[in-house]
DRENMARVO-367092 format. One line per field, with one value per residue: residue in three letters; x negated, y negated, z negated of N, C-alpha, C in turn. Coordinates in steps of 0.001 Angstrom, whole numbers, plus 500000, padded with zeros to 6 digits. Example, Ala and Ser with C-alpha at 12.3 -4.5 7.8 and 13.67 -1.06 7.14 Angstrom:
! residues 2
code: [ALA;SER];
nxx: [486810;487150];
nyy: [505690;502250];
nzz: [492200;492920];
caxx: [487700;486330];
cayy: [504500;501060];
cazz: [492200;492860];
cxx: [486800;487100];
cyy: [503300;499970];
czz: [492200;492130];
//
This chain:
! residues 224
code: [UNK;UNK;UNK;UNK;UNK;UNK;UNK;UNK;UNK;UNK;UNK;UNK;UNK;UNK;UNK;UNK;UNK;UNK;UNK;UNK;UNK;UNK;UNK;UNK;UNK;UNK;UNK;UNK;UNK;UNK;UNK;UNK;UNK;UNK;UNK;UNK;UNK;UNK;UNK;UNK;UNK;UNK;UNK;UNK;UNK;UNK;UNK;UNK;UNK;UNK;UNK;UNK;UNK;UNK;UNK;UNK;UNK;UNK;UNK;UNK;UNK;UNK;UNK;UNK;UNK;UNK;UNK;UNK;UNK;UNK;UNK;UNK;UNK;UNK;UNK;UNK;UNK;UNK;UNK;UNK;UNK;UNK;UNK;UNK;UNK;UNK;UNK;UNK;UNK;UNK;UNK;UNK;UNK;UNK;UNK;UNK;UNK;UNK;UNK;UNK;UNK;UNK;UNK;UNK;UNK;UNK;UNK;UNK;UNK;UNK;UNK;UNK;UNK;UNK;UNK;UNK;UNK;UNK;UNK;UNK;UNK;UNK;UNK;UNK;UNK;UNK;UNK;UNK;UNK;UNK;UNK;UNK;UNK;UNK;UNK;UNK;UNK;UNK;UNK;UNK;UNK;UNK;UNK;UNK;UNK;UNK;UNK;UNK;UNK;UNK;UNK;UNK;UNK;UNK;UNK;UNK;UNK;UNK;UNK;UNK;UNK;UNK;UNK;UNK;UNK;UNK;UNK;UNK;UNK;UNK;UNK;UNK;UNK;UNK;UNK;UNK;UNK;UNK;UNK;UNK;UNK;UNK;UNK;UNK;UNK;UNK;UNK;UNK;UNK;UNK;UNK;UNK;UNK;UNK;UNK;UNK;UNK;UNK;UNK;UNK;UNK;UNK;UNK;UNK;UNK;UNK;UNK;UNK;UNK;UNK;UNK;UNK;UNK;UNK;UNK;UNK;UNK;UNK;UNK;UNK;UNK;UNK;UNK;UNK];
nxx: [663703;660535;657101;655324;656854;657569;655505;655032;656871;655896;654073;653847;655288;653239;651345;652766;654270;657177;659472;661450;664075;665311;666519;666221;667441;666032;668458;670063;671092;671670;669485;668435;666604;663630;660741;657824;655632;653690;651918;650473;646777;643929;641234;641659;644378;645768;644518;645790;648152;648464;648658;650931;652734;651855;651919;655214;655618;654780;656354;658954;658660;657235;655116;656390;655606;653861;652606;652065;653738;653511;655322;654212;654407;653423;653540;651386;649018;650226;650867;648064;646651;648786;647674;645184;645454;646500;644910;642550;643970;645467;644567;645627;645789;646968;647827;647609;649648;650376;652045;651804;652062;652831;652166;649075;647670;645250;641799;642166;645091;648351;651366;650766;648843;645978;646504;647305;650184;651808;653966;656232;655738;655950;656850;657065;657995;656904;657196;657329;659959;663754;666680;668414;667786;666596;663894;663474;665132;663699;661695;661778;662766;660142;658702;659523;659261;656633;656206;657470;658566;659414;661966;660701;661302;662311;660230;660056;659360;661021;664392;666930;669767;671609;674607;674167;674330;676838;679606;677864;674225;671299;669581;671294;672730;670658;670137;672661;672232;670067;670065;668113;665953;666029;664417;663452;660930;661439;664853;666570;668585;666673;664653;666098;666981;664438;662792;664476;664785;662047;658949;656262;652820;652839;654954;658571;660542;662529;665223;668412;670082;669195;669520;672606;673024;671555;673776;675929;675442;675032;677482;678448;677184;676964;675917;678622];
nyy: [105462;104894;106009;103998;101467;101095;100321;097927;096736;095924;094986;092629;091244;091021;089327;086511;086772;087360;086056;085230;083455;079942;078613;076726;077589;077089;076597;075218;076813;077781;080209;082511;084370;084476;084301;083490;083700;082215;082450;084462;084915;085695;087750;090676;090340;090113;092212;094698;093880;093772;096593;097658;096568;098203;100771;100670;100283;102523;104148;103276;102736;104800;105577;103655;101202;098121;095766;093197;090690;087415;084918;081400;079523;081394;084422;084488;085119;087914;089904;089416;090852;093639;094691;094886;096939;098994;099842;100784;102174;104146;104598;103755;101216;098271;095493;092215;089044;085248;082213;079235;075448;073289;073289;074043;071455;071736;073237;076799;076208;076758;078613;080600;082710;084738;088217;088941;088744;091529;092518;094851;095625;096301;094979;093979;091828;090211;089320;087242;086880;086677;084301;082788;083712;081701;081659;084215;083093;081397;082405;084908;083694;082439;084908;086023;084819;084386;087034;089881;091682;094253;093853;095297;095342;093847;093152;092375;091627;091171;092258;089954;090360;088981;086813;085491;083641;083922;086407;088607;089982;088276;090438;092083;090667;089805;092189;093126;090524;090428;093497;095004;097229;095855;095681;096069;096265;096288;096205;093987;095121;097996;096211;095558;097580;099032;097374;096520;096085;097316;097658;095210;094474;094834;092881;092486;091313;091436;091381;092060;090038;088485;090282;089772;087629;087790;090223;087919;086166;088415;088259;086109;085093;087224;089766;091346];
nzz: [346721;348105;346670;347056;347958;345479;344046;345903;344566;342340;342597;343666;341526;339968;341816;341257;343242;343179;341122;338171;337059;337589;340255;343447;347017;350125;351476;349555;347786;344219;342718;340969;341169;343033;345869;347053;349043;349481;347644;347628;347353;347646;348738;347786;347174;350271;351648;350401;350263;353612;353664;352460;354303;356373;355882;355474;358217;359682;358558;359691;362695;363465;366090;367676;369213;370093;369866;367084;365988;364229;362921;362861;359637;357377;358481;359994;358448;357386;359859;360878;358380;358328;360966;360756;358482;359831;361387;359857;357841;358840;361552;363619;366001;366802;368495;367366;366879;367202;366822;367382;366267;367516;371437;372660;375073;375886;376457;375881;375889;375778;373965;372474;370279;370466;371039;374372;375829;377202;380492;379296;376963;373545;370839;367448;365259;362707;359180;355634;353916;354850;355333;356665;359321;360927;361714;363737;366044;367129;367673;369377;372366;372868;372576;374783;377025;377402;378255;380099;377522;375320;372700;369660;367290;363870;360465;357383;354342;351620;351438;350812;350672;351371;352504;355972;358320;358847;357168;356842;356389;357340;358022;359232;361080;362809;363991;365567;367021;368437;369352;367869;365345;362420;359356;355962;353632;350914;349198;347657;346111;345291;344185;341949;340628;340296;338494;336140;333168;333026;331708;332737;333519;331022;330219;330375;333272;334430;332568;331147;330732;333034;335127;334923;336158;338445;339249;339497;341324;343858;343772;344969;346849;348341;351156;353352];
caxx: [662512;659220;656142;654214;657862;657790;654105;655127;657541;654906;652327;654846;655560;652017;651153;653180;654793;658444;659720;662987;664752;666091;665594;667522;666937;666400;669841;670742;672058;670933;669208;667839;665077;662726;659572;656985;654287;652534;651210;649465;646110;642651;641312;641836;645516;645838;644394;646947;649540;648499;648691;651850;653487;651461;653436;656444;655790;654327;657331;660111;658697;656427;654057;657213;655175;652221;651888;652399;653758;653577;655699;653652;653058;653518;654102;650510;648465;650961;650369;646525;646469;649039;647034;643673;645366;646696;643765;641751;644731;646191;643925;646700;644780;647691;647195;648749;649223;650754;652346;651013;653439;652815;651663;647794;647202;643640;640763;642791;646188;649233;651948;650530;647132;645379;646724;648187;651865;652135;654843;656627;654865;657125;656643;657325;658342;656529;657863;658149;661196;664067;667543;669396;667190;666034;662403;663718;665614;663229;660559;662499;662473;658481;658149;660063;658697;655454;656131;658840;658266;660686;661732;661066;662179;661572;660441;660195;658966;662078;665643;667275;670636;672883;674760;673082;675326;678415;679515;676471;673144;670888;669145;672214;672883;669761;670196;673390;671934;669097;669998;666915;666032;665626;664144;662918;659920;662292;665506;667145;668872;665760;663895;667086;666923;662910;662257;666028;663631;660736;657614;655480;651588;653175;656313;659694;660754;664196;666680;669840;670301;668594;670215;673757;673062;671734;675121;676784;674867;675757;679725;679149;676604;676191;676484;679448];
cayy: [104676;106247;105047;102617;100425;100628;099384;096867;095395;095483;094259;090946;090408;090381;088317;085638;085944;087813;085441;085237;082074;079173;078048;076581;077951;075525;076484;074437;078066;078616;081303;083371;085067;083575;085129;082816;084810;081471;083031;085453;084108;086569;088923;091400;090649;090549;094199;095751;093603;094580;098189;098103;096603;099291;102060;100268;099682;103487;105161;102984;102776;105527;104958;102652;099505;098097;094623;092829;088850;087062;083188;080224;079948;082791;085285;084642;086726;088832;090142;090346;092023;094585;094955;095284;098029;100120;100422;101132;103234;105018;105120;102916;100123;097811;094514;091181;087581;084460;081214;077101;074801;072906;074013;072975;071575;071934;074409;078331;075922;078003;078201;082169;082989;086270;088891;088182;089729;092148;093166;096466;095807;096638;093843;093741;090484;090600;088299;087479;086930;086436;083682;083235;084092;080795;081920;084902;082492;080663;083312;085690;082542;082266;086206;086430;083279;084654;087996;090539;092698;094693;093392;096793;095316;093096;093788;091587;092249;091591;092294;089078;091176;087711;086648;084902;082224;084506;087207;089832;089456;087896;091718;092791;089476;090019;093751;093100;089786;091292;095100;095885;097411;095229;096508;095319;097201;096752;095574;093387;096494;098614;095794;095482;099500;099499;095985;095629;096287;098176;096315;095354;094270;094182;091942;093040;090411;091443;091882;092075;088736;088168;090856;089653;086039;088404;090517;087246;085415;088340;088107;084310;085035;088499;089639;092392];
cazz: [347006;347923;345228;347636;347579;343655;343895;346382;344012;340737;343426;343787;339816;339566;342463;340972;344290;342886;340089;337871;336684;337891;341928;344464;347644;350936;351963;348415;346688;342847;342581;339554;341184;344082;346590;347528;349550;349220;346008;347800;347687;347323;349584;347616;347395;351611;351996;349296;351487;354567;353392;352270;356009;357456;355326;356074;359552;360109;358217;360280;363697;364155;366768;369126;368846;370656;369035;365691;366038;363131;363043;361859;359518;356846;359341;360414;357377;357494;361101;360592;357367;358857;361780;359708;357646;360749;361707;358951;357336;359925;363009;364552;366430;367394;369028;366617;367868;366633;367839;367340;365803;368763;372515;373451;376161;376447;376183;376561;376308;375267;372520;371435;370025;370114;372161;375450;376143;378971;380476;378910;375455;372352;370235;365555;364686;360997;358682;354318;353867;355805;354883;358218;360770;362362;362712;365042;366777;367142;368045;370391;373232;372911;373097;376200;377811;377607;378971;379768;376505;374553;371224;368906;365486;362864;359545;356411;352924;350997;351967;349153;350843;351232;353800;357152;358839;358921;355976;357201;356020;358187;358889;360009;362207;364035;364222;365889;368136;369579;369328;367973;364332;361323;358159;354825;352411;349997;349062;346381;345547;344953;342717;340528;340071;339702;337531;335192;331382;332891;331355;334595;332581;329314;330078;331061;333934;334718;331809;331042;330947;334618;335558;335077;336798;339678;339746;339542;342613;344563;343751;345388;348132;348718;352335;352977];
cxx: [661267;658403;655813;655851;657689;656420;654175;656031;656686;654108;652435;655407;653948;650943;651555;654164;656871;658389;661068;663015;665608;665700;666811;666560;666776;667402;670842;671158;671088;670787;668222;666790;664246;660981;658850;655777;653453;651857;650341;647546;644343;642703;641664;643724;646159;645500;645540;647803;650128;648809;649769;653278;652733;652263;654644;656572;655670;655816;658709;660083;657995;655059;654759;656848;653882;651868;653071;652649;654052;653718;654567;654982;652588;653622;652350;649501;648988;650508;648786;646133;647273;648186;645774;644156;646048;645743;642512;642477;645148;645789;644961;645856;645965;647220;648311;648549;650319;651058;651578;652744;653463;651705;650222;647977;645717;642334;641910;644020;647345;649911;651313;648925;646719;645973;647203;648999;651620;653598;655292;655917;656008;656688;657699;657164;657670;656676;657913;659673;662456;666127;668937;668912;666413;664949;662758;664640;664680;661713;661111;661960;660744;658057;658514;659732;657149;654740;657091;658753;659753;660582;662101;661583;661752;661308;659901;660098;660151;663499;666408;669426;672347;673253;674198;674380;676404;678189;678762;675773;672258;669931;670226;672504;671917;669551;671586;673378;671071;669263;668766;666347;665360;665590;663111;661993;660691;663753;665771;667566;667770;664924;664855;666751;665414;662721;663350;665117;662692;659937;656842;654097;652557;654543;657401;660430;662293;664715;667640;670605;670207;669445;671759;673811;672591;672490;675680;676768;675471;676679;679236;678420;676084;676871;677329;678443];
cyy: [105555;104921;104033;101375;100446;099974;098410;095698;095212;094771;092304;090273;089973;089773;087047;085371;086307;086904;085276;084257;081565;078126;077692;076872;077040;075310;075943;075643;077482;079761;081849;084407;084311;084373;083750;083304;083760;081388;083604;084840;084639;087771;090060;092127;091242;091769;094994;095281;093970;096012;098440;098004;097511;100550;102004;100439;101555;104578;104640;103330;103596;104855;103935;101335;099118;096475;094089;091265;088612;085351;082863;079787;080865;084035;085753;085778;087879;090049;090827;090890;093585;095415;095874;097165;099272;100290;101453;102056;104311;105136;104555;101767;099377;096403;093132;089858;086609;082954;079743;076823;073921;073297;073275;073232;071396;072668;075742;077611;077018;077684;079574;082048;084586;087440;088621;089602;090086;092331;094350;096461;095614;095558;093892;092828;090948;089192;088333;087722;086595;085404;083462;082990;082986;080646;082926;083988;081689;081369;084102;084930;082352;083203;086298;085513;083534;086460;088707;091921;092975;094129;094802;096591;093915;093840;092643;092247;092291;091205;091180;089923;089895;087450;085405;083396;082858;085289;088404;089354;089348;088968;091770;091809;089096;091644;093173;091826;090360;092826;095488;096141;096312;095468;096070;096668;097542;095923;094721;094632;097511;097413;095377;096796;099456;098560;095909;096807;097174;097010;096203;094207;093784;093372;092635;091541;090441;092108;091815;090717;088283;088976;090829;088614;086972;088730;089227;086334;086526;088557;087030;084718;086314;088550;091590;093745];
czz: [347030;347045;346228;347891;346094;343448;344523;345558;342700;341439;343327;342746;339992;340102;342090;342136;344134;341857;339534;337074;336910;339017;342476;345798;349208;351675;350818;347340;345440;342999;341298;340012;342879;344965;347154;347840;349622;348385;345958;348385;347338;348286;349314;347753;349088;352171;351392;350242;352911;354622;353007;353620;356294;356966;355916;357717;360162;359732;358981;361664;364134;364414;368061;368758;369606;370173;367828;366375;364542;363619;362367;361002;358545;357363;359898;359679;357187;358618;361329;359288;357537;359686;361660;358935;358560;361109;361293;358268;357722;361069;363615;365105;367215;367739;368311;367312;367197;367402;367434;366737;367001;369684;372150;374637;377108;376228;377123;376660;375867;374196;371972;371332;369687;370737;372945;375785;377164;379132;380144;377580;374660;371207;369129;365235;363079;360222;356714;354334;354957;355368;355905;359445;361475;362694;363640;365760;367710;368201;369396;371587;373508;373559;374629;377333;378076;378292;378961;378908;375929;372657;370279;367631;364958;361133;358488;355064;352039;351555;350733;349667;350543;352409;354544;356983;358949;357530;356155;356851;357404;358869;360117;361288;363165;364551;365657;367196;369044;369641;369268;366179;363360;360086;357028;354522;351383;350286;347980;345190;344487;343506;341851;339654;339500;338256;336261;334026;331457;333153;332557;333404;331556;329228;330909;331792;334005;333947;331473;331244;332591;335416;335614;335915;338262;340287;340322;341144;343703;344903;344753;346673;348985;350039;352309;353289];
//
């Protein structure tokens, strides 16, 4: 792990937005730990966030990218805090844009907002989390409907490393639908290794205890 992933996962204990317990997830699982980026909620937090997809985004794809999409409707801050911090971080000035939950049809009209797709544009699905895919399912169809762009990746803050709708995880099941790279900040993996009895402000979140109901979840749901 390089440091700005080990700060991305202290950044997310102490967002409130990483949490360990007792959750069910909206595919019904139990689960013993849980991400709700709807936690993230101060400007200050959205710059650090943005700054850490721009690491991510700068150390996976280079410079093979010319816009950021971000789903409604978590997908959306996402997108322009990336955006914000390529710019401002890295002299990257990429162009982000976002969809409606439904089309307008009046004023500019449209299902996308904020940059308009050309043709031949490389287009980063940016995304929290990711369970079995059906916002890129969902998204893909929009992108390509609105111009003939290349799909350059997706990338998503945490890898939870379970399987999608088959026994692959739902990276790998869009790696393998769209042939095009899909890549987490972190993984499950990595915040077991960083978080299992290192104190994060004063409290140790994941121990031994948490950490066996983790193993155990993924004996039942892990993806191969």
């Amino acid at each position: 792990m390089q440091d700005y992933q080990r700060d991305f996962i202290e950044f997310m204990v102490s967002a409130g937005v990483l949490t360990f317990g007792d959750f069910v997830t909206k595919s019904g699982r139990r689960t013993p730990f849980f991400i709700n980026t709807g936690n993230y909620r101060t400007g200050d937090q959205a710059r650090r966030l943005g700054g850490f997809y721009a690491q991510a985004l700068t150390a996976t794809f280079g410079q093979e990218y010319d816009v950021l999409f971000g789903p409604a409707y978590k997908g959306i801050p996402l997108a322009v805090a990336a955006a914000i911090a390529l710019a401002a971080e890295h002299s990257r000035d990429v162009g982000y844009c976002f969809n409606r939950k439904e089309q307008k049809d009046h004023g500019e009209g449209g299902a996308l907002i904020g940059h308009k797709l050309r043709d031949g544009e490389r287009v980063v699905i940016i995304e929290d989390v990711i369970t079995a895919g059906t916002s890129v399912r969902e998204t893909v169809p929009l992108l390509q409907a609105a111009a003939k762009v290349h799909l350059a990746g997706l990338i998503v803050g945490v890898d939870r490393m379970e399987r999608g709708t088959g026994s692959h995880s739902a990276l790998q099941e869009v790696r393998a639908t769209y042939g095009m790279p899909a890549v987490a900040i972190v993984t499950l993996d990595d915040v077991v290794e960083h978080l299992h009895n290192r104190p994060v402000n004063g409290r140790v979140v994941l121990d031994d205890a948490i950490k066996a109901r983790i193993d155990a979840y993924r004996a039942e749901y892990g993806a191969l």
